[in-house]
C-alpha positions as CSV (number, residue, x, y, z in Angstrom):
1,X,11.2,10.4,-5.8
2,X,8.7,10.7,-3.2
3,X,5.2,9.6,-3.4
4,X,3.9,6.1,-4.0
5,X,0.6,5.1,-2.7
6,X,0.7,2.4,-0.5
7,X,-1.1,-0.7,0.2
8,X,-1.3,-3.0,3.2
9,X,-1.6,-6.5,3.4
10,X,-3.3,-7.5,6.5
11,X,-4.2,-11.5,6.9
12,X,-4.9,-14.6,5.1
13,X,-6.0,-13.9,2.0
14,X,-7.4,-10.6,3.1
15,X,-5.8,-7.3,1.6
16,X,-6.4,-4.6,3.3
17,X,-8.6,-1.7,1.1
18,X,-6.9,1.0,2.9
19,X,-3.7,3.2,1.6
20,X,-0.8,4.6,3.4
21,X,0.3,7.9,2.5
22,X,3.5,7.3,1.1
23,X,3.1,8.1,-2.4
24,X,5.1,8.8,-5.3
25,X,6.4,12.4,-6.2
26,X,9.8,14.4,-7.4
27,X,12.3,15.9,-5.1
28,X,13.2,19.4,-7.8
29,X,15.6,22.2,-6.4
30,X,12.6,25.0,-6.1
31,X,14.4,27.6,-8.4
32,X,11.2,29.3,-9.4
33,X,8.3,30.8,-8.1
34,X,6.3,27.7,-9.2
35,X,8.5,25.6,-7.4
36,X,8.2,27.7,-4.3
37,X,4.6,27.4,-4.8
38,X,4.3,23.7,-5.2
39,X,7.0,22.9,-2.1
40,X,3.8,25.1,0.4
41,X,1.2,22.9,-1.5
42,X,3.5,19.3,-0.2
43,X,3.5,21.0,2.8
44,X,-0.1,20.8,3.2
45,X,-0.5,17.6,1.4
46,X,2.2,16.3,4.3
47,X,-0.2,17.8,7.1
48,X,-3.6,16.2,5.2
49,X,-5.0,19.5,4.1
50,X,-5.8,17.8,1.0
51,X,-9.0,20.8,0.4
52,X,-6.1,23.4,0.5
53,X,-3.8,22.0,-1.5
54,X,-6.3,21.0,-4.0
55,X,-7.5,25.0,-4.3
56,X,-3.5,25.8,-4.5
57,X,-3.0,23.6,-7.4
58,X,-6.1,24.5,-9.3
59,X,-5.0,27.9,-8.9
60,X,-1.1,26.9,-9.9
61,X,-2.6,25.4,-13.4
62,X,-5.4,28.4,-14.3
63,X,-1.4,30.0,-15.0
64,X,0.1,27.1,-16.2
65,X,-2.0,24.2,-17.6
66,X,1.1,22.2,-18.5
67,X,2.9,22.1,-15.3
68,X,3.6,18.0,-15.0
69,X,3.9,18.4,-11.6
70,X,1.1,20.1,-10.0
71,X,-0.9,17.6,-12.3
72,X,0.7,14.5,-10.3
73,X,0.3,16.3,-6.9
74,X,-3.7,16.8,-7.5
75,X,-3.5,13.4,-8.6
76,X,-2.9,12.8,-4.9
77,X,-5.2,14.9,-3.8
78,X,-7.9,13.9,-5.8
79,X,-7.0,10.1,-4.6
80,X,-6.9,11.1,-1.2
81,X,-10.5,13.0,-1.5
82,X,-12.0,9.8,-2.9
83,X,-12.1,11.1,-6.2
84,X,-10.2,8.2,-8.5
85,X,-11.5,9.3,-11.6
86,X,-10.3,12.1,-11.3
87,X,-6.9,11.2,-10.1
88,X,-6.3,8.9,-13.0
89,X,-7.0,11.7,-15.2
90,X,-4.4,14.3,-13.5
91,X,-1.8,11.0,-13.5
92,X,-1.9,10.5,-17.2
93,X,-2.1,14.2,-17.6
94,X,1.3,14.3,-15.6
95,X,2.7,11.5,-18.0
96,X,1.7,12.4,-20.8
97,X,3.7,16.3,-20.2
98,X,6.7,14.3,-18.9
99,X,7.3,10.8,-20.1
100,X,10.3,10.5,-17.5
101,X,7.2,10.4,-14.6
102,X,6.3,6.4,-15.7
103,X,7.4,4.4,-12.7
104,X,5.6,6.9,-10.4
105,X,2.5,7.1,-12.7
106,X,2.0,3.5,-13.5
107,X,2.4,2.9,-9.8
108,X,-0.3,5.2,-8.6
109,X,-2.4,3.6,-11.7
110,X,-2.2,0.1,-10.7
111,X,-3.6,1.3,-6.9
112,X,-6.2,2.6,-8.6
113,X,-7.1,0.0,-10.2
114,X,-6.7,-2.1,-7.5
115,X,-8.7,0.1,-5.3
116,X,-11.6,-0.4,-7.9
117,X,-11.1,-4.6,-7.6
118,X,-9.6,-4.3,-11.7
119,X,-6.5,-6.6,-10.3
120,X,-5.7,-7.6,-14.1
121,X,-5.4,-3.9,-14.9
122,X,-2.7,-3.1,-11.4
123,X,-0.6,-6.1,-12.0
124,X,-0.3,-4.3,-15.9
125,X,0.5,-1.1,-14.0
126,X,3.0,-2.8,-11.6
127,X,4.3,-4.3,-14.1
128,X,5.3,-1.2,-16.4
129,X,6.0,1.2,-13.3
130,X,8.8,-1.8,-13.0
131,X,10.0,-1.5,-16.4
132,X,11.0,2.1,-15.8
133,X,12.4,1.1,-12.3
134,X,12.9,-2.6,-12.3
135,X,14.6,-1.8,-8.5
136,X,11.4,0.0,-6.7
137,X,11.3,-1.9,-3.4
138,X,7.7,-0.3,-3.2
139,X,5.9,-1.7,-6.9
140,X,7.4,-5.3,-5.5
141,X,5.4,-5.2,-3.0
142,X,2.4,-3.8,-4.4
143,X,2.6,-6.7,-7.3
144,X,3.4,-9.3,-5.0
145,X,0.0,-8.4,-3.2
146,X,-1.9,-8.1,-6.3
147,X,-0.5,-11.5,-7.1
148,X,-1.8,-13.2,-3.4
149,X,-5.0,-11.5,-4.0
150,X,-5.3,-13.1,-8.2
151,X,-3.7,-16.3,-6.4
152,X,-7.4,-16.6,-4.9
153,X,-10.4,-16.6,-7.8
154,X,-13.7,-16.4,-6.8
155,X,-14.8,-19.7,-5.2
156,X,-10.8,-21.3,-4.5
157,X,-10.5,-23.3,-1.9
158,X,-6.5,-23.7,-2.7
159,X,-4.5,-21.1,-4.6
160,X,-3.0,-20.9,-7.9
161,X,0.0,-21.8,-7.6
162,X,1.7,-20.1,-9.9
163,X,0.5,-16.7,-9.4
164,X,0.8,-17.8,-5.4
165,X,4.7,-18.6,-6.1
166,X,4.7,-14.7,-7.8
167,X,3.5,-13.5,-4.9
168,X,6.2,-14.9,-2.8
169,X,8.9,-13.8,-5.3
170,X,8.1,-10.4,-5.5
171,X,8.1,-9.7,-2.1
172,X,10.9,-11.4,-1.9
173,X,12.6,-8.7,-4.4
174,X,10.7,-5.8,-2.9
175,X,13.1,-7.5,0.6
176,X,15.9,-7.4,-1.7
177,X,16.1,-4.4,-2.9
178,X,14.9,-3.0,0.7
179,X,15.8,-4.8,3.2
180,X,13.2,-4.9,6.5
181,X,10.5,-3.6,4.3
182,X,7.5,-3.8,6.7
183,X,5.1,-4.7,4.3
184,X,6.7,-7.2,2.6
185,X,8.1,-8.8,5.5
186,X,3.9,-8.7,6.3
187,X,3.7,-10.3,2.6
188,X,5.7,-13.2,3.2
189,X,4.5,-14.2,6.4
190,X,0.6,-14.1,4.8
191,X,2.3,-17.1,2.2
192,X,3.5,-18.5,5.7
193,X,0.1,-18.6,6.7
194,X,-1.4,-20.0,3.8
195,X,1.1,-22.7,4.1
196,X,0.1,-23.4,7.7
197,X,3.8,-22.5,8.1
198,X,2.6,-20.6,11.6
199,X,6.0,-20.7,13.1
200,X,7.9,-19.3,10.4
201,X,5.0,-16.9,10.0
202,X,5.1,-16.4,13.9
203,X,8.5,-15.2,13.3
204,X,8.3,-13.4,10.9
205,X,5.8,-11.2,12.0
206,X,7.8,-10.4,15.3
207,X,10.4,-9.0,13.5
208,X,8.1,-6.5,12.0
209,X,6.7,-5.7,15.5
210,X,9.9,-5.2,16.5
211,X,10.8,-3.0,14.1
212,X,6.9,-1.2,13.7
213,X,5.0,-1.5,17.2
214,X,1.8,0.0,15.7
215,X,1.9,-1.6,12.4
216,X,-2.2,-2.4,12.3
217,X,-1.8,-5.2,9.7
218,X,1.2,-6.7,11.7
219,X,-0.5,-7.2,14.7
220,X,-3.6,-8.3,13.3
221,X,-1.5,-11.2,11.3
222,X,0.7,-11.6,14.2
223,X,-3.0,-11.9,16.7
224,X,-4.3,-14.3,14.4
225,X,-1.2,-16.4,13.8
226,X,-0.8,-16.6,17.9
227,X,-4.5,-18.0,17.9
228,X,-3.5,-20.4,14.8
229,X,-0.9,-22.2,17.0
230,X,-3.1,-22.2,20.5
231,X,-1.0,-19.5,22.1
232,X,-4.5,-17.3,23.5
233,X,-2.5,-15.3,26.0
234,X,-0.4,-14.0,23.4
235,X,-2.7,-13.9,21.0
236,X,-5.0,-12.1,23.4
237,X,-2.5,-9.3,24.4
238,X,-1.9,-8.8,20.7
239,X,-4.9,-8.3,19.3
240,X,-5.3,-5.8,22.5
241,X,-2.7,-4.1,21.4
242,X,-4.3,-3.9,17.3
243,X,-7.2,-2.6,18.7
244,X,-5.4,0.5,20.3
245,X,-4.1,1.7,16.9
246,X,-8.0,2.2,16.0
247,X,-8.1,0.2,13.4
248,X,-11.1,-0.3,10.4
249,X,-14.3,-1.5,12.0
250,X,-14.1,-4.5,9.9
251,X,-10.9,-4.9,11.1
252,X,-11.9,-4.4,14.1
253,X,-15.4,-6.5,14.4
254,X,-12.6,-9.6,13.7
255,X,-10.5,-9.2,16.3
256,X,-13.3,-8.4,18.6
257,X,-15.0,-11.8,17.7
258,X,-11.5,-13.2,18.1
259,X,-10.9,-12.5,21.6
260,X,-14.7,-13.5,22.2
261,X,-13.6,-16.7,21.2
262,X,-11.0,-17.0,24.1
263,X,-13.6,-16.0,26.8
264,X,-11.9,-12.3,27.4
């Protein structure tokens, strides 16, 4: 399947708020007109038309209320609008048609909820979306994050441990299962940082570089890490280099204030 929402880590303690776009739906041989009609909707979804699609799939369930599918794509839609209400309504509508859908559905679920700040309620999700695929290199990584950000209660000065070790272990499993995994390479090297491990973190992070030149929340760990261990010049050229992807404001204001700090 296709289609899980994605979220980024991005530095110490901090997860980023914003989601990727790869999100969670079925790959089905378009042998009917329906099909035909939901593969142009993907199209649009693929090319952000989200207003489009969304009118397309209304229109697709006026016909057929019940069709599981175009219920999870306006899920999407609906959580790429802004609208999570919504989208957690067309999710469990899509689950509830076809029980077969849980992995994808209690993935999307536990972004929600972690875009609302409900972290208890994502690590549940996680947590069952791995019960119906206990291999999905993706839901590692998403519970691993929600574990670093639970690791940190209001107030902590030092983590929990225990939920900081979870952390490390599922992104450890989402590296397992896919090996090179970006964000879960980013993962590790944030525990790596908390440890004041810099060079492993250091390393770490290059690798993802390597592999992802633009990856926002790579360079902004991989900046920050630089200026961790003295290293300005690199850390300066770095954090350069974040701020051409056009990254967040707040993301943004940071680095800024960050490369204020080495006189540039």
């Amino acid at each position: 399947m296709r289609g899980r929402l994605i979220l980024g880590i991005v530095v110490v303690i901090v997860l980023v708020g914003g989601v990727g776009a790869a999100v969670y739906l079925s790959n089905r041989p378009s042998d009917t007109t329906a099909d035909q009609d939901l593969d142009a909707v993907q199209a649009k979804i693929d090319v952000g038309d989200f207003e489009a699609a969304k009118v397309d799939l209304e229109a697709i369930l006026a016909e057929d209320e019940e069709n599981a599918e175009a219920h999870f794509k306006l899920g999407l839609i609906f959580f790429n609008l802004g609208d999570y209400g919504a989208a957690r309504d067309h999710f469990n509508t899509s689950l509830s048609l076809e029980p077969d859908r849980a992995a994808a559905v209690h993935h999307n679920l536990g972004v929600l909820a972690y875009q609302a700040g409900d972290m208890d309620a994502a690590m549940a999700e996680f947590q069952a979306a791995l019960e119906a695929d206990p291999d999905d290199a993706d839901t590692h990584y998403q519970l691993g994050a929600t574990y670093l950000i639970l690791a940190f209660p209001m107030g902590a000065i030092e983590p929990d441990a225990g939920r900081f070790q979870q952390a490390e272990d599922e992104f450890s499993r989402a590296l397992a299962a896919e090996p090179n995994k970006p964000e879960a390479l980013v993962g590790l090297a944030n525990i790596y940082m908390l440890r004041n491990d810099m060079a492993q973190a250091i390393s770490t992070l290059e690798r993802v570089v390597e592999q992802t030149p633009q990856m926002r929340e790579a360079l902004f760990a991989l900046g920050r890490a630089y200026a961790a261990v003295g290293d300005t010049a690199n850390a300066t050229n770095t954090l350069e280099e974040f701020l051409d992807t056009d990254p967040p404001a707040v993301w943004a204001e940071q680095a800024e204030e960050m490369l204020q700090s080495f006189g540039q």
